[in-house]
Backbone as XML, in Angstrom:
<?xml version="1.0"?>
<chain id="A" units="angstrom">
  <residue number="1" name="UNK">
    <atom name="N" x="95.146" y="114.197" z="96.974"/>
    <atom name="CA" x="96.338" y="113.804" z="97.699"/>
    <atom name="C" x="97.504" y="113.756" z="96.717"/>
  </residue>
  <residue number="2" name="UNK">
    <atom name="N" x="98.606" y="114.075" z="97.024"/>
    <atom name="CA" x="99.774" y="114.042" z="96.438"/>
    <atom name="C" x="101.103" y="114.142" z="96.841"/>
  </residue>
  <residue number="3" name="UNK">
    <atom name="N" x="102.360" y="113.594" z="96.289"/>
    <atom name="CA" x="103.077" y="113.183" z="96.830"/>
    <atom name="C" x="104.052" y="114.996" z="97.448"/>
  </residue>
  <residue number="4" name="UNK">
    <atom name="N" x="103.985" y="114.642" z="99.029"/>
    <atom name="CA" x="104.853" y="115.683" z="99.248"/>
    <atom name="C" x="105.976" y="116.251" z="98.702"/>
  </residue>
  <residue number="5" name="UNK">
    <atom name="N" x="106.874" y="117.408" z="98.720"/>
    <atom name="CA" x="107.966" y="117.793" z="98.274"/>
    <atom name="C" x="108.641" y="118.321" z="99.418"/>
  </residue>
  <residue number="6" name="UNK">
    <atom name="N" x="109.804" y="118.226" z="98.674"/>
    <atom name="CA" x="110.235" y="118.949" z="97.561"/>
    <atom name="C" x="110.992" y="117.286" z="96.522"/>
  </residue>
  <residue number="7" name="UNK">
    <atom name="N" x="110.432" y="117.807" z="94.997"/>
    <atom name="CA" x="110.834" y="116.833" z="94.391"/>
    <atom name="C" x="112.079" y="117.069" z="93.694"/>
  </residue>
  <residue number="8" name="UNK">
    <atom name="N" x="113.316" y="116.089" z="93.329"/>
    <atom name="CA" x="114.323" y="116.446" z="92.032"/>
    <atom name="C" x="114.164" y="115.832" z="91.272"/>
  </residue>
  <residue number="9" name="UNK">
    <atom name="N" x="114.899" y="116.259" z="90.263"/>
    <atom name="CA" x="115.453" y="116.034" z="88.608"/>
    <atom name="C" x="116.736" y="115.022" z="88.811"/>
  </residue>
  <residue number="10" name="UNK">
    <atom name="N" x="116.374" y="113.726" z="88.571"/>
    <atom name="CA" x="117.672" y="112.931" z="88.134"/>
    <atom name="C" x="117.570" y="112.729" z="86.871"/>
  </residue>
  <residue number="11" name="UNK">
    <atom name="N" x="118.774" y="111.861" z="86.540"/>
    <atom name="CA" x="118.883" y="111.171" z="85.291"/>
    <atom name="C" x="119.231" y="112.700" z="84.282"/>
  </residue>
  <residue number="12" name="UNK">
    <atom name="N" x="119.492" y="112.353" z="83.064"/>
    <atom name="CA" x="119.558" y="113.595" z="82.129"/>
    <atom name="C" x="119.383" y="113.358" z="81.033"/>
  </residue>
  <residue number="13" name="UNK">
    <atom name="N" x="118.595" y="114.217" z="80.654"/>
    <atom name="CA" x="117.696" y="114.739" z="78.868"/>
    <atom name="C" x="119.438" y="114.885" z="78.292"/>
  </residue>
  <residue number="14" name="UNK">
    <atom name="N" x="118.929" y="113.771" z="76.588"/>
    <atom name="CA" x="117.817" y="113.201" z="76.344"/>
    <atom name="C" x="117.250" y="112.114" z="76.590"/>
  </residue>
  <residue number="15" name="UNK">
    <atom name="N" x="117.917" y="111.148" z="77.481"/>
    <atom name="CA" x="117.651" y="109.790" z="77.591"/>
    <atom name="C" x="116.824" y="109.362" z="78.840"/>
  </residue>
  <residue number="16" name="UNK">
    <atom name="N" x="115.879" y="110.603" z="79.477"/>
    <atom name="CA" x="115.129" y="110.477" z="80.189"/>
    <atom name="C" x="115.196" y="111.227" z="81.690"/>
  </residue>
  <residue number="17" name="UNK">
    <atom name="N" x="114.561" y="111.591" z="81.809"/>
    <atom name="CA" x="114.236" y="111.918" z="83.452"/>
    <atom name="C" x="113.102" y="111.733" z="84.134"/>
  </residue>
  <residue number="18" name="UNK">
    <atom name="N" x="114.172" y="111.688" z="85.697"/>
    <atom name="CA" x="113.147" y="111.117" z="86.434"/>
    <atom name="C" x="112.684" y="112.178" z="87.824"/>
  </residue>
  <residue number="19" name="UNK">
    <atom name="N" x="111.993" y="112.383" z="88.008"/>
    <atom name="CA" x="111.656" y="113.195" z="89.701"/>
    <atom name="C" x="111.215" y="112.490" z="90.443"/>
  </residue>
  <residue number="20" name="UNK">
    <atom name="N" x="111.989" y="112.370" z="92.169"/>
    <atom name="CA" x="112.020" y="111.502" z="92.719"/>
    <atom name="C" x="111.834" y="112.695" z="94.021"/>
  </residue>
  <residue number="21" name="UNK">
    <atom name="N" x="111.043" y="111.897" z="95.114"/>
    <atom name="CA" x="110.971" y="112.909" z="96.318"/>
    <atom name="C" x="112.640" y="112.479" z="97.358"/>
  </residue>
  <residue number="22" name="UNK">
    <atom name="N" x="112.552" y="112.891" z="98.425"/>
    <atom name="CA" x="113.655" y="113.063" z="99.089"/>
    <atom name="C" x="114.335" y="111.941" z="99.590"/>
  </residue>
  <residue number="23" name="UNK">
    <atom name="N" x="113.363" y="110.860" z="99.584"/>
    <atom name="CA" x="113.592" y="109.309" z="99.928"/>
    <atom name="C" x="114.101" y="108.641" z="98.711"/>
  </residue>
  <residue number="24" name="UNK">
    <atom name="N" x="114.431" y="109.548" z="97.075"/>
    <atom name="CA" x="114.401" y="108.736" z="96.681"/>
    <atom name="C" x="113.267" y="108.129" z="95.343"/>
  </residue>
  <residue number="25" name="UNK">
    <atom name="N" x="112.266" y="107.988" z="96.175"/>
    <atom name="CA" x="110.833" y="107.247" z="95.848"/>
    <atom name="C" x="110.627" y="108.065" z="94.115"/>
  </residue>
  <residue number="26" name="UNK">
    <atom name="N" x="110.739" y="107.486" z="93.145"/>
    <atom name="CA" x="110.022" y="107.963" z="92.151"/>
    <atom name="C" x="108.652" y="108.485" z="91.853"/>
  </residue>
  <residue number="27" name="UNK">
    <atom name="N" x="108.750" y="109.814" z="91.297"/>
    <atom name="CA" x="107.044" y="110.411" z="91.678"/>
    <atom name="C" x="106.924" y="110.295" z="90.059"/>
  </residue>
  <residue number="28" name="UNK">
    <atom name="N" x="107.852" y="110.497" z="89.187"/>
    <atom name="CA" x="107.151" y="110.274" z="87.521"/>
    <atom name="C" x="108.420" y="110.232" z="86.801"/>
  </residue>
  <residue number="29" name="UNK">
    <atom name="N" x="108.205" y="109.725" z="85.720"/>
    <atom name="CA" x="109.814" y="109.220" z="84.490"/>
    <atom name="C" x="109.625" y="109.923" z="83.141"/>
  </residue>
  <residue number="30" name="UNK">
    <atom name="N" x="109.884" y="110.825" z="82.292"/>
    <atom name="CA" x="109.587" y="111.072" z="81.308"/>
    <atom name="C" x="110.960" y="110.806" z="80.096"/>
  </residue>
  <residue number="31" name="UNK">
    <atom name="N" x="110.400" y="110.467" z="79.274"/>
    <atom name="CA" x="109.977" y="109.225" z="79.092"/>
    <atom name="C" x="110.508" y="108.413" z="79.001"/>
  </residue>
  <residue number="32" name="UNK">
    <atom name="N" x="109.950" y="106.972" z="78.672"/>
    <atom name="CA" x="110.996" y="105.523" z="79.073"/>
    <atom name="C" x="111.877" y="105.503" z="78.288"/>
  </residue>
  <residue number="33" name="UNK">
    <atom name="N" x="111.961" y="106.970" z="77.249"/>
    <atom name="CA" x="113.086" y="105.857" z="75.995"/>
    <atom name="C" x="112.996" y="106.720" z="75.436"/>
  </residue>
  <residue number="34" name="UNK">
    <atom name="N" x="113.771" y="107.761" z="76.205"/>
    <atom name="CA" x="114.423" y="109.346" z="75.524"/>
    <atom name="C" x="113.501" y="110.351" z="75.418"/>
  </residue>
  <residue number="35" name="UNK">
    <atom name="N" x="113.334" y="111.300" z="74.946"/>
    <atom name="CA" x="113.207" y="112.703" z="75.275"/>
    <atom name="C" x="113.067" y="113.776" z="74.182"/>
  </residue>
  <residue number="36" name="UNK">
    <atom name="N" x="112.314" y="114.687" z="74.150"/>
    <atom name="CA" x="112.722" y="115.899" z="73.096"/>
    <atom name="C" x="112.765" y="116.826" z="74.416"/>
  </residue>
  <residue number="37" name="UNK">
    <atom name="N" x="113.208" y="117.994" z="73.693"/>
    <atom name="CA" x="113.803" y="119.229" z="74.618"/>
    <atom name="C" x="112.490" y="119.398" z="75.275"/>
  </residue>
  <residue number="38" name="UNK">
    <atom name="N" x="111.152" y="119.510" z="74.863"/>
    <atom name="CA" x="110.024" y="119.886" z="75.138"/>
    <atom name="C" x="109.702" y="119.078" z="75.972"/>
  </residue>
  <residue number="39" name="UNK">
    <atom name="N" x="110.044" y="117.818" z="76.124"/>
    <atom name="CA" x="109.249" y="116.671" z="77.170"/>
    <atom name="C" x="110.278" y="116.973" z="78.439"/>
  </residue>
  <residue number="40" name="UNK">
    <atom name="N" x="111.590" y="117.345" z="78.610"/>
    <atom name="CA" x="112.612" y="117.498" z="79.524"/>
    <atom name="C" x="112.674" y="118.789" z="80.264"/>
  </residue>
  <residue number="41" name="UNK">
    <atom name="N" x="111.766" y="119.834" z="79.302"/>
    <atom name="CA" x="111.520" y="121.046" z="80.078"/>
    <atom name="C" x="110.620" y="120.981" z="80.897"/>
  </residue>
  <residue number="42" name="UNK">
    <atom name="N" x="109.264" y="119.904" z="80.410"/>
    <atom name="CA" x="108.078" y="119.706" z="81.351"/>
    <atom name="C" x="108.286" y="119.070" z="82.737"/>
  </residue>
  <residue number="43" name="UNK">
    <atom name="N" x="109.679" y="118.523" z="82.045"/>
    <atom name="CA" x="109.883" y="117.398" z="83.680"/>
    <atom name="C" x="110.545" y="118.406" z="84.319"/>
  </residue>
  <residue number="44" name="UNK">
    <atom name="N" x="111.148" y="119.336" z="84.185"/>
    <atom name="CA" x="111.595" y="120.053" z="85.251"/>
    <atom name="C" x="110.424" y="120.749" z="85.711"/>
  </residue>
  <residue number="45" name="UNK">
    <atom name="N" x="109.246" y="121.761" z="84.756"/>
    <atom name="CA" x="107.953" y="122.360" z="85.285"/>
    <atom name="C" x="107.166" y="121.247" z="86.452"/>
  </residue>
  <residue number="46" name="UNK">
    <atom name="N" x="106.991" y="120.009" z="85.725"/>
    <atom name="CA" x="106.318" y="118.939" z="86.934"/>
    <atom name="C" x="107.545" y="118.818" z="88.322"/>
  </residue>
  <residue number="47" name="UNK">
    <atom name="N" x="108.627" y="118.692" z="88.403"/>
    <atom name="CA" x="109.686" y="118.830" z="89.012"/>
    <atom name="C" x="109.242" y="119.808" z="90.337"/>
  </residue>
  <residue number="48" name="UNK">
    <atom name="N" x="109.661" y="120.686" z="90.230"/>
    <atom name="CA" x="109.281" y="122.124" z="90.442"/>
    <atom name="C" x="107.622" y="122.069" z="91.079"/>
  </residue>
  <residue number="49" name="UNK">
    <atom name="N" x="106.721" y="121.218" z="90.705"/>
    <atom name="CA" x="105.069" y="121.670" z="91.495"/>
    <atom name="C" x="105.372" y="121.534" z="92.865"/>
  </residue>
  <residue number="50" name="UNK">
    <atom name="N" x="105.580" y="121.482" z="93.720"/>
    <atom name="CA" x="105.649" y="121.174" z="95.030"/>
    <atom name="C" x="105.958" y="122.572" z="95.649"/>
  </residue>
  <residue number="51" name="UNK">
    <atom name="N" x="107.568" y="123.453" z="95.450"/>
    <atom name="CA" x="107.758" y="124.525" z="95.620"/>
    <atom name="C" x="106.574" y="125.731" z="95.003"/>
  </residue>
  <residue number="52" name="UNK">
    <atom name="N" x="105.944" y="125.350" z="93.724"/>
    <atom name="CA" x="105.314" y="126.562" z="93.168"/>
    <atom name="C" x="104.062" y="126.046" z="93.888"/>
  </residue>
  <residue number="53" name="UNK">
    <atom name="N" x="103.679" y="125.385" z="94.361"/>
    <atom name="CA" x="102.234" y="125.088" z="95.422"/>
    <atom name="C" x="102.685" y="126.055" z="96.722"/>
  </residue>
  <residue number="54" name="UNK">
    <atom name="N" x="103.713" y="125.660" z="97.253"/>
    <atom name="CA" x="104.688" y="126.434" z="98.443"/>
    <atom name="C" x="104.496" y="128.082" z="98.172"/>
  </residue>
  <residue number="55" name="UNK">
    <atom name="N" x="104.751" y="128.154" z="96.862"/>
    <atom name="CA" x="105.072" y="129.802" z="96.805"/>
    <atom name="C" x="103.832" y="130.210" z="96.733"/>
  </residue>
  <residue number="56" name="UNK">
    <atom name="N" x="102.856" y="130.171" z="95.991"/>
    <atom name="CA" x="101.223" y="130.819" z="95.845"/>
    <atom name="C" x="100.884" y="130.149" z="97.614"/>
  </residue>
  <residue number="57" name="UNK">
    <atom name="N" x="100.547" y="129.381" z="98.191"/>
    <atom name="CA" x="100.528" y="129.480" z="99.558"/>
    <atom name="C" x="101.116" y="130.291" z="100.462"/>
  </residue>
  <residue number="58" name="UNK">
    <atom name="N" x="102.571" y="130.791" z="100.368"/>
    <atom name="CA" x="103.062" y="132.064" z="100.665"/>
    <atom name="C" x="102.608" y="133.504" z="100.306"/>
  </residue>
  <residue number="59" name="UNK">
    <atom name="N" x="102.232" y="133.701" z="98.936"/>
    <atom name="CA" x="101.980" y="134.753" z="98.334"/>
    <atom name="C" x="100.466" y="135.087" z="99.274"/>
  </residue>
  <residue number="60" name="UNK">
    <atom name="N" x="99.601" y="133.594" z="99.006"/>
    <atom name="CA" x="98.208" y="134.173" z="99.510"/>
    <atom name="C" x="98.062" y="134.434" z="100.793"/>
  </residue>
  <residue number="61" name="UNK">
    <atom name="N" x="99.024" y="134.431" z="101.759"/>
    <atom name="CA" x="98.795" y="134.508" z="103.439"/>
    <atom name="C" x="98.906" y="136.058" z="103.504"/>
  </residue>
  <residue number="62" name="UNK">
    <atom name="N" x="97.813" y="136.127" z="104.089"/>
    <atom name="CA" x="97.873" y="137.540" z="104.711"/>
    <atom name="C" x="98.742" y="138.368" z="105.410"/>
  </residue>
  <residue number="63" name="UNK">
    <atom name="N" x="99.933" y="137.817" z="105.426"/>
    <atom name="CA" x="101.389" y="138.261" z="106.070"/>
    <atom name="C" x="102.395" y="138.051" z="105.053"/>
  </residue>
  <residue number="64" name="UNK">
    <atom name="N" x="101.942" y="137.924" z="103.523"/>
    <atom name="CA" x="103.073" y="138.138" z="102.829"/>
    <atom name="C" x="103.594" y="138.984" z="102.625"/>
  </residue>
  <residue number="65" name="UNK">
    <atom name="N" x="104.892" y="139.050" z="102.343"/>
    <atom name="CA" x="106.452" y="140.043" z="102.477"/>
    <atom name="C" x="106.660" y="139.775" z="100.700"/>
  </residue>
  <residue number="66" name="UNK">
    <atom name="N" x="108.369" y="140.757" z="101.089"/>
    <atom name="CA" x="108.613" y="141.179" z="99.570"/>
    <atom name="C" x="109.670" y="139.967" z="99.629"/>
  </residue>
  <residue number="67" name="UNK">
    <atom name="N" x="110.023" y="139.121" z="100.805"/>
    <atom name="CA" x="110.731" y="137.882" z="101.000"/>
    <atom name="C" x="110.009" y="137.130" z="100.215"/>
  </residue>
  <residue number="68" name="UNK">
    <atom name="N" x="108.335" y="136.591" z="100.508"/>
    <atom name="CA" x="107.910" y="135.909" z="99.577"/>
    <atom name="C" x="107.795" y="136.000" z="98.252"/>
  </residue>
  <residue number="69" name="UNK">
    <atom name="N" x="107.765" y="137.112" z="98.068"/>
    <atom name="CA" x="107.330" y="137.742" z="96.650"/>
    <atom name="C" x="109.335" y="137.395" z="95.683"/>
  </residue>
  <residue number="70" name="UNK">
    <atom name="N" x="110.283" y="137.282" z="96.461"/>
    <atom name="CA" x="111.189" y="136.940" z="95.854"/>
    <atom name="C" x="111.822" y="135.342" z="95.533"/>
  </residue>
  <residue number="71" name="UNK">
    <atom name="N" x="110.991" y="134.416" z="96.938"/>
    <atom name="CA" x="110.657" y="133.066" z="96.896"/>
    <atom name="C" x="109.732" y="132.916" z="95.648"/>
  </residue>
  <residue number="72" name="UNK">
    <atom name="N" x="109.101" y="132.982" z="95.358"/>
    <atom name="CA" x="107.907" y="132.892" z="94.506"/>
    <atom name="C" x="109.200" y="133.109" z="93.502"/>
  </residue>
  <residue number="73" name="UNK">
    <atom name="N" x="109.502" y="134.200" z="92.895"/>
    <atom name="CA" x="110.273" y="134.463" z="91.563"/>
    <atom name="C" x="111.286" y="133.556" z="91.245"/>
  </residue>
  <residue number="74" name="UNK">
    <atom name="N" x="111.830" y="133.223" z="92.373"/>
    <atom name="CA" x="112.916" y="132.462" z="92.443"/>
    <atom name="C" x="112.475" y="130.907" z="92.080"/>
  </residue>
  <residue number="75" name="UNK">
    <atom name="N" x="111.034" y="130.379" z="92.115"/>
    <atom name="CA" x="110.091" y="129.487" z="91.911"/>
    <atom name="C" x="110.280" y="128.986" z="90.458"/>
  </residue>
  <residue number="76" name="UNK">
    <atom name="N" x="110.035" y="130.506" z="89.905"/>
    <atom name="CA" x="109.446" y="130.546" z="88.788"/>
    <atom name="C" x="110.714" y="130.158" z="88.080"/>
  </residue>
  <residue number="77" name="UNK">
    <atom name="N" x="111.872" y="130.836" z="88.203"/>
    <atom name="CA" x="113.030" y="130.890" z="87.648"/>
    <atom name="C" x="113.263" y="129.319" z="86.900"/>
  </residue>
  <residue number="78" name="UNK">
    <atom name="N" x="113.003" y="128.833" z="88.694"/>
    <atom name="CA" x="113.684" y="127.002" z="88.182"/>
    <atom name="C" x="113.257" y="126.385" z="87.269"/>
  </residue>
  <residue number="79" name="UNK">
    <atom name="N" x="111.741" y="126.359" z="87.378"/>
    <atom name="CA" x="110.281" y="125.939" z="87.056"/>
    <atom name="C" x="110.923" y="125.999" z="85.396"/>
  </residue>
  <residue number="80" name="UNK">
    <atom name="N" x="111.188" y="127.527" z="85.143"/>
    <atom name="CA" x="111.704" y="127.533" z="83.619"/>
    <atom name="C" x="113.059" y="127.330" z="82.917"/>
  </residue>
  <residue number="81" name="UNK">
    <atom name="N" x="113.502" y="126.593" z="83.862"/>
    <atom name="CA" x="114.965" y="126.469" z="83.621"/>
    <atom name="C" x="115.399" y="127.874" z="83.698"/>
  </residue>
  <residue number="82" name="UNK">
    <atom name="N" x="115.523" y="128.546" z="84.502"/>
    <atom name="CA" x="116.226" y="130.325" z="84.273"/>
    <atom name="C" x="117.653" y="130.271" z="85.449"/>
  </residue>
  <residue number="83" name="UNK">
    <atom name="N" x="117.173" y="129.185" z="86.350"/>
    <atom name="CA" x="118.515" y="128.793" z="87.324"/>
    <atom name="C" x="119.063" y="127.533" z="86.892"/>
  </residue>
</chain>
């Protein structure tokens, strides 16, 4: 079980971030008391699981399109900071 999405990115690296679902509700904090670039990139990758669960569920349906196949990329993009 896990917490639905879609989750965001508040707060801002280096002094911490947080991903919170749509209510709000905090789903995880990294970390309590600042940040390296490496811990702030992960929070956006953890950020981001909800849509990239979304996109491989798209990809694997037997009616996927080149729509999904650009959802999915567009996934990936965020996931790595590329948007």
């Amino acid at each position: 079980m896990h917490t639905p999405g879609p989750w965001h990115m508040t707060a801002s690296c280096p002094d911490g971030t947080m991903a919170t679902d749509d209510k709000g509700a905090r789903i995880a904090l990294w970390p309590p008391q600042g940040g390296t670039v490496e811990q702030c990139a992960n929070a956006g990758l953890i950020a981001a699981a909800p849509q990239m669960l979304r996109a491989l569920q798209r990809l694997t349906h037997p009616a996927a399109d080149d729509d999904d196949l650009a959802y999915a990329l567009d996934v990936i993009r965020a996931a790595t900071g590329e948007r």
